[in-house]
C-alpha positions in Angstrom: -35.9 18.2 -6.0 -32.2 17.2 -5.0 -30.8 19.3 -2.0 -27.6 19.2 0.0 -27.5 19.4 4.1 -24.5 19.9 5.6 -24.1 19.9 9.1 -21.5 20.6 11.8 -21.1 19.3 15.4 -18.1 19.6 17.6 -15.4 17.4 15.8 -17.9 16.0 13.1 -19.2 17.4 9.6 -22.1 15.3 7.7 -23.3 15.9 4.2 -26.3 14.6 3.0 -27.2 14.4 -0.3 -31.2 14.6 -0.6 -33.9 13.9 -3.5 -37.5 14.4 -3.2 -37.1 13.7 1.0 -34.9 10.5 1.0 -31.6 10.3 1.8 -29.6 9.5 -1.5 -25.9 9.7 -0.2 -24.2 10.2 2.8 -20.5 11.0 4.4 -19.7 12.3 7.5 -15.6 12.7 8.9 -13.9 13.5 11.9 -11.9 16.1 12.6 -9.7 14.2 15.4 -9.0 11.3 12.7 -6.1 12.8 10.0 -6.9 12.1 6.6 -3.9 12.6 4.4 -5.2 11.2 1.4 -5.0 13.4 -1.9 -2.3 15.4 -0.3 1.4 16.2 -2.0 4.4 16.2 0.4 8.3 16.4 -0.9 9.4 13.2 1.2 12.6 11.9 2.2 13.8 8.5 1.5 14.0 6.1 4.6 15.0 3.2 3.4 14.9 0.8 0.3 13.9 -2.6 -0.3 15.3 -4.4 -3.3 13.4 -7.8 -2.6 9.9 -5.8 -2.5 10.8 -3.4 -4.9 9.8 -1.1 -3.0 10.9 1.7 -0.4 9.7 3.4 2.9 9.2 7.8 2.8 8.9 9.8 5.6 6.7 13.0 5.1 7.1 14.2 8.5 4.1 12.2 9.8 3.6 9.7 12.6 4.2 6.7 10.0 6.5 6.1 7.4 4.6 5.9 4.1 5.5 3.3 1.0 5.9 3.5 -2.2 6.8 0.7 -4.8 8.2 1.1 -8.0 5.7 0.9 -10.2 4.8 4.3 -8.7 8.1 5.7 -9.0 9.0 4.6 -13.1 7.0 7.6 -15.2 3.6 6.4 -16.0 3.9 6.5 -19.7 6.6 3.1 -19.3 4.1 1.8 -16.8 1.6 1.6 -19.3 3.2 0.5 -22.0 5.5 -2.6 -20.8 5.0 -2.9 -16.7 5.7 -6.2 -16.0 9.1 -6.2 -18.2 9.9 -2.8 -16.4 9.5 -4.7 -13.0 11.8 -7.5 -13.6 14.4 -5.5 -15.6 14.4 -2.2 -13.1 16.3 -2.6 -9.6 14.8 -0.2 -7.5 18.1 0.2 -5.6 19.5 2.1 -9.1 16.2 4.4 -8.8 15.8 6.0 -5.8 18.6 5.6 -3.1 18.2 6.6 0.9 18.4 10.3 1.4 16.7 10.7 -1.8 14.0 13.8 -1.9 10.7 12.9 -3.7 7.3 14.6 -4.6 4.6 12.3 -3.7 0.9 12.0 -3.3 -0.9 10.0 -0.9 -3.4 7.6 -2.8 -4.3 5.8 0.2 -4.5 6.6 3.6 -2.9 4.1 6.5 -4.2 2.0 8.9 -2.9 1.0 12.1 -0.6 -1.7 10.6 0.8 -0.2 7.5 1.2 3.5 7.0 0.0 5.4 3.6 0.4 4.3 0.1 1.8 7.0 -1.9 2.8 7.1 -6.0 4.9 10.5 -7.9 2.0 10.2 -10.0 0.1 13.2 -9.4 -3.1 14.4 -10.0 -5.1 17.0 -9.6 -8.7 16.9 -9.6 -11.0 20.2 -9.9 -14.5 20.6 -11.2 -14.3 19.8 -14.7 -10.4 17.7 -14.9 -8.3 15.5 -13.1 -5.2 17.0 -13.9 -2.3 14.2 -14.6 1.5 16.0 -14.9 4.0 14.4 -16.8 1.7 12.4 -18.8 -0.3 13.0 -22.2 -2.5 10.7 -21.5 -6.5 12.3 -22.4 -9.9 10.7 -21.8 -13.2 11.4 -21.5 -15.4 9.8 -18.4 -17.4 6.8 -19.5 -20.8 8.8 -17.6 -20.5 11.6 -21.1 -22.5 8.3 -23.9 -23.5 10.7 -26.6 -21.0 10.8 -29.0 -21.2 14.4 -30.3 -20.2 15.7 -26.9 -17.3 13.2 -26.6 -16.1 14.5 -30.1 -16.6 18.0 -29.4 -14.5 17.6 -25.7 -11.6 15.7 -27.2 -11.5 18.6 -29.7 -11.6 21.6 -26.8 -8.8 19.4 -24.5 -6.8 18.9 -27.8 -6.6 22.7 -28.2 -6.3 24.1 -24.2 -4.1 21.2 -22.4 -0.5 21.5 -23.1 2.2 19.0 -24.1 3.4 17.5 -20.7 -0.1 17.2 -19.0 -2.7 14.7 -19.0 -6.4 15.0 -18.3 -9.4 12.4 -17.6 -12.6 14.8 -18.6 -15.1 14.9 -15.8 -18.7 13.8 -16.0 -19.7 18.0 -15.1 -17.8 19.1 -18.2 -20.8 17.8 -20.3 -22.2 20.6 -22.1 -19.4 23.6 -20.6 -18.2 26.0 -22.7 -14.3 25.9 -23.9 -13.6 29.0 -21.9 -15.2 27.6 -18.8 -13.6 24.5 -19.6 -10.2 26.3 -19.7 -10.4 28.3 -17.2 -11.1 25.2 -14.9 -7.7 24.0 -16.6 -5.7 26.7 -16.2 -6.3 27.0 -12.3 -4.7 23.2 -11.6 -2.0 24.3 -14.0 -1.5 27.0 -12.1 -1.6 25.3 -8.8 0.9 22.4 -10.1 3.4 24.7 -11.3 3.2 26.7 -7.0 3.4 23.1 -6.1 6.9 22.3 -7.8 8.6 25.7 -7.7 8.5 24.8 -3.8 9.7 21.5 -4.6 12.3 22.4 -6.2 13.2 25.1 -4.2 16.8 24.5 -2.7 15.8 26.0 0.7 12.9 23.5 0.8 13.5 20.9 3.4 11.7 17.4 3.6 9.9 15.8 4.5 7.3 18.9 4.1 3.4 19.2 2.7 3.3 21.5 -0.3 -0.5 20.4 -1.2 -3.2 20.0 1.6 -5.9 19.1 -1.5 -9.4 19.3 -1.0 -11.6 19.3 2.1 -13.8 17.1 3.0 -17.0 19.0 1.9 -15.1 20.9 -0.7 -14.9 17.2 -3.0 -18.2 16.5 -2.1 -19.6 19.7 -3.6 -17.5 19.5 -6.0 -18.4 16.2 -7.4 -22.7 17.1 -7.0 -22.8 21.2 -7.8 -23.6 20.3 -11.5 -26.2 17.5 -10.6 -29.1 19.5 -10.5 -28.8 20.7 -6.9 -31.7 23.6 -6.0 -30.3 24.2 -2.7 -27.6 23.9 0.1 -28.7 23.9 3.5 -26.1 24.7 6.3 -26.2 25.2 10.0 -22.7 26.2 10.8 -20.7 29.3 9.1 
């Protein structure tokens, strides 16, 4: 019997992740400690650093984040040739101070360096990852039987359109297409909200246009399909 706890005191939440009475996995955070990981921000060029290739964006929060270019050339070029990208590409010619950019944070600071943060988006909901401005597809390495991983590449062939990437989740085993596109069409949705105010002329950055997903909400999200009989809370 797997169960989930989650519980709520002052500034901290805990989740706890239970099978037949022990404790299988377990996360707690802290409200006072700001986790900006996962979220989108239109960010302002600071400054740039041709001998790092790389260049400092403020988001409007206590620290400058950084960014280098490998996480500013589209992904597609990444993957095919990156280290003949790096030497021929001067960063200076990419992205110059003043500059407005849409960036995620894929890693949150510390208190030496501020966040790590790449233009390569994604979006991750129950069944997808969502990856704009890619066509990259795959299927999650958990789904081994090969019938299911032929009958998902067929479904994503037929529901994700041109310009948008997707890695297949683990929980999409066995889901219908029209659960599987409704999933699909929800972060398509939300990514097309996310760059009409990015490109919105009376946007002004820096500015967060994405908070992503809570805490507990990613948790749940990443355990609902794992045979889960109940959720136990003690906090509305």
């Amino acid at each position: 019997m797997k169960e989930i706890f989650i519980s709520k005191t002052d500034d901290v939440a805990k989740i706890v992740l239970v099978e037949n009475g022990n404790i299988i996995e377990k996360y707690q955070e802290n409200d006072k400690v700001k986790r900006l990981e996962g979220k989108i921000y239109l960010g302002k060029v600071q400054n740039v650093l041709q001998g790092m290739q790389a260049a400092f964006i403020d988001i409007g929060e206590e620290k400058n984040t950084f960014i280098h270019l490998k996480d500013i050339l589209p992904k597609v070029d990444i993957v095919k040739n990156k280290d003949q990208l790096e030497e021929e590409k001067n960063i200076k010619k990419i992205v110059k101070i003043g500059d407005k950019l849409l960036i995620q944070v894929k890693r949150d600071g510390s208190n030496m360096k501020g966040p790590r943060v790449s233009t390569h988006i994604s979006l991750p909901s129950r069944y997808f990852v969502l990856m704009p401005d890619v066509e990259i597809k795959t299927i999650s390495q958990k789904i081994e039987k090969q019938d299911e991983k032929n009958r998902l590449t067929e479904i994503i062939n037929e529901i994700v359109p041109k310009n948008f990437g997707v890695i297949v989740r683990t929980s999409a085993e066995r889901k219908s297409k029209e659960e599987l596109e409704k999933d699909l069409l929800k972060s398509i949705t939300q990514w097309k909200e996310i760059k009409k105010i990015a490109n919105n002329e009376n946007s002004k950055a820096p500015m967060c246009v994405y908070e992503g997903q809570s805490f507990i909400e990613k948790f749940l999200i990443d355990l609902i399909d794992k045979d889960i009989e109940r959720i136990i809370v003690d906090n509305k």
